[in-house]
N, C-alpha and C positions, 0 to 999 in steps of 0.2 A: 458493349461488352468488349471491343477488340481493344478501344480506348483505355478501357480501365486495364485491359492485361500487359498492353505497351505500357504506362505508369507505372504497374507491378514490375515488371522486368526493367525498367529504367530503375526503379528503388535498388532492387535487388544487384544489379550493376553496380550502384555508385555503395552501397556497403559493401561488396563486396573491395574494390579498391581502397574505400577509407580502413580496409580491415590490414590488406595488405600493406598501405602505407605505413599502418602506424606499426605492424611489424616490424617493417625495416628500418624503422627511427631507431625502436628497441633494441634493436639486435645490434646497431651501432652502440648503444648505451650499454649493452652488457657483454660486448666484444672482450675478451681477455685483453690484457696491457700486458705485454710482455719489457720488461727492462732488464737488463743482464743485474744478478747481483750481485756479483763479486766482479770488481773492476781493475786494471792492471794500476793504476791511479791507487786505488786504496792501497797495497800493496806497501808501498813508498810512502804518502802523506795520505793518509785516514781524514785529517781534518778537511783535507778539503773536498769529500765527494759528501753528495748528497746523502740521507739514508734510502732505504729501498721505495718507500712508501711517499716521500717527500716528491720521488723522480716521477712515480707513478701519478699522483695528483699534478704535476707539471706537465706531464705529456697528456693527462685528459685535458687538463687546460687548454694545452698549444691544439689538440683537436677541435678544441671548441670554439675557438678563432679564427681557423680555417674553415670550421663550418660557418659559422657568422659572415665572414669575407665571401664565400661563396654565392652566397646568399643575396650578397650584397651585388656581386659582379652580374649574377645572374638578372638581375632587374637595371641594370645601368644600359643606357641605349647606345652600343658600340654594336661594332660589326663582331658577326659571326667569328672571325679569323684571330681577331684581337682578345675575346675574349679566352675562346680557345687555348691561346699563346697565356694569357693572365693566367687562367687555372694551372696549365704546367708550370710557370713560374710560382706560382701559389703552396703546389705541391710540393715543390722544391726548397723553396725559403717563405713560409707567410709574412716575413718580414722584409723582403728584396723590395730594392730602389726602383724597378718596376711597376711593383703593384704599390707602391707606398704611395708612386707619383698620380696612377692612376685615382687612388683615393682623392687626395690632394685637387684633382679638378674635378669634381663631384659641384655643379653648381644645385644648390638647393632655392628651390621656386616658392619664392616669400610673396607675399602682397604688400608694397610697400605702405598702402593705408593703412594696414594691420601693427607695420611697427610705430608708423607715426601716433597711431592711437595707444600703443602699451608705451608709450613715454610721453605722455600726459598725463 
């Protein structure tokens, strides 16, 4: 009996986080996007600023490649400190020479039998 209420309570536990987690994905996915609309740029040359909505599918973008990059940093086997350091730089520019370089030596663990066999 105590067996089955420890299970019970272990279930109810882990819905209870998968419920929470998947809130807080949400709640990033339906976060307001704030972009200014009227810019001192348009003002002057119209042509060349975005329109409102063009700006706003651009910065859910650029969010979602700093999520992705996180994602990724988070699972790369580097010290505590460094990675640290990555996400402030991350948050800062997702495109800094930092974290580009960090990409860049990502070795990926192939079987060499595996390639010599898909090129036959």
């Amino acid at each position: 009996m105590t067996k089955f209420k420890g299970q019970i309570t272990l279930l109810l536990v882990f819905l209870v986080t998968a419920v929470q987690a998947q809130d807080s994905i949400s709640y990033v996915a339906d976060e307001e996007i704030n972009v200014k609309k009227h810019t001192v740029m348009e003002k002057f040359e119209s042509d060349y600023v975005l329109p409102v909505a063009e700006r706003k599918r651009m910065k859910l973008e650029r969010r979602e490649v700093i999520a992705h990059r996180k994602s990724i940093l988070d699972t790369l086997n580097i010290s505590d400190r460094r990675r640290e350091r990555l996400f402030r730089e991350l948050n800062k520019n997702p495109f800094s020479d930092k974290v580009n370089k960090q990409f860049a030596e990502i070795e990926f663990e192939d079987d060499d039998e595996d390639i010599v066999n898909n090129n036959k």
